[in-house]
N, C-alpha and C positions, 0 to 999 in steps of 0.2 A: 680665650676667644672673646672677641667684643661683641657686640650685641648687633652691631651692623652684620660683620660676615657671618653670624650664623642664622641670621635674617635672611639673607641672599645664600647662604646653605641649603634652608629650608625651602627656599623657593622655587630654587634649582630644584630638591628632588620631588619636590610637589611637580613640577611640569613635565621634569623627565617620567616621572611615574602616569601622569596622566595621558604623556604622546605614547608609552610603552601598553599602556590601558587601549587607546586608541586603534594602534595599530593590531593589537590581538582583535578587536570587534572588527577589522576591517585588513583584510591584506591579500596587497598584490593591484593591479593597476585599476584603473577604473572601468566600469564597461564600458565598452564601445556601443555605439546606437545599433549595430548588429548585432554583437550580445545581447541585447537589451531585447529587441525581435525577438530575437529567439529563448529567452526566458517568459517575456510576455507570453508567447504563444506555447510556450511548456506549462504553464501556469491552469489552463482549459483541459491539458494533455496529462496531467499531473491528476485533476478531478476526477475526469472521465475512467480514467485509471481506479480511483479509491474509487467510482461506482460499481463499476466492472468486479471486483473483490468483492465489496460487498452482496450483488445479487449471486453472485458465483457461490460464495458462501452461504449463503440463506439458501439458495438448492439444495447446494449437501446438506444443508442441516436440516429439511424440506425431505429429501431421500432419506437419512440416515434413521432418520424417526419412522418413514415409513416402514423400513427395514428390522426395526425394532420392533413394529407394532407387529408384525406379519409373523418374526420370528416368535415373539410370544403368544403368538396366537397359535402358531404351529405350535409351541409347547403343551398348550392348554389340549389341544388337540388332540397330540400323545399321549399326555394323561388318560383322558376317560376313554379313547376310542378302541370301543368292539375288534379287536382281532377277525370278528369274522364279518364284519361291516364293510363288506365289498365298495360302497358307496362312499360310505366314510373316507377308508384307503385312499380313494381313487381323488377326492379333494384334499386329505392330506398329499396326496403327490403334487398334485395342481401346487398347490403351495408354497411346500419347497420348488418346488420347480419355480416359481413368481417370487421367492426368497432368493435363488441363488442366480436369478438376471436381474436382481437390483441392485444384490451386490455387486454383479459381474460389470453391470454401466457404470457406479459408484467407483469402484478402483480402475476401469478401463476409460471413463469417458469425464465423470463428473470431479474426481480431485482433481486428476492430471488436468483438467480446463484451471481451478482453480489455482495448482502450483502454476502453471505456466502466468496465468494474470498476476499473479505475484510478484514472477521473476521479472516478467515487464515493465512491472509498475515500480522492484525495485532496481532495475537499468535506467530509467529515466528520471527517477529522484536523485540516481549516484551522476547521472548528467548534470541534471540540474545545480545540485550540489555543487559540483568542482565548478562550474559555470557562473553561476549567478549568487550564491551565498557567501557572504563575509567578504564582498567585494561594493567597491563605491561606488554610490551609482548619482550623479549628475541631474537634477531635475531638469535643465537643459534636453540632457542627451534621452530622459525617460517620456520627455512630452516628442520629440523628435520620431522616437523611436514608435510611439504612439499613432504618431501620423499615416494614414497610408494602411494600416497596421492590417495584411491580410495572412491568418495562420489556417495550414492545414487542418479538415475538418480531423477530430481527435478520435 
């Protein structure tokens, strides 16, 4: 082999390898300025979304601790309390009773808020996703697309 063709060997698979590099960070056509819209405006919808989880989450976790405090408290409760402490009884019932409607909101109102914002938030990132990521986007068609630019409140 002479020293020229495996120069121009290597050259080749230097560019073949870096358009093959290229096109894995990038594929399939470019956006269109409507794509572009509409990722822009998925972008606010996408936030609003991880907030939405977030306070969702800090509730439960906000309840769950209350539910905890109540049930150890009722424990403590059981322990020392007089069998014949009519008063007593009658706050430990209170108790549980205010234990088992926190749980009752907690699995009937506060997860299922939480899985549902979840599932939202993960339907709109698997949008986004196939939409707008690893695809070329045109500074052209992103300042265009910019213009004008009015998205639903999120």
């Amino acid at each position: 082999m002479t020293y020229r063709f495996a120069a121009s060997l290597l050259a080749a698979l230097v560019m073949t390898s870096g358009a093959a590099l290229a096109q894995n960070a990038t594929s399939g056509p470019a956006l269109s300025v409507e794509e572009l819209k509409t990722c822009l405006c998925q972008e606010p919808q996408l936030e609003a979304a991880r907030k939405e989880i977030a306070t969702r989450r800090a509730m439960l976790d906000e309840r769950q601790a209350q539910l905890n405090a109540l049930d150890a408290q009722i424990a403590d409760r059981r322990k020392t309390l007089d069998p014949n402490d009519v008063i007593g009884q009658e706050l430990l019932k209170n108790s549980m009773a205010q234990s088992a409607a926190l749980r009752d909101l907690i699995q009937s109102d506060t997860r299922p808020a939480l899985n549902e914002a979840v599932g939202d938030y993960n339907d709109l990132a698997a949008s986004y996703t196939a939409t707008c990521v690893n695809r070329p986007r045109y500074a052209y068609d992103v300042d265009q697309a910019k213009q004008n630019l009015v998205c639903p409140l999120p």
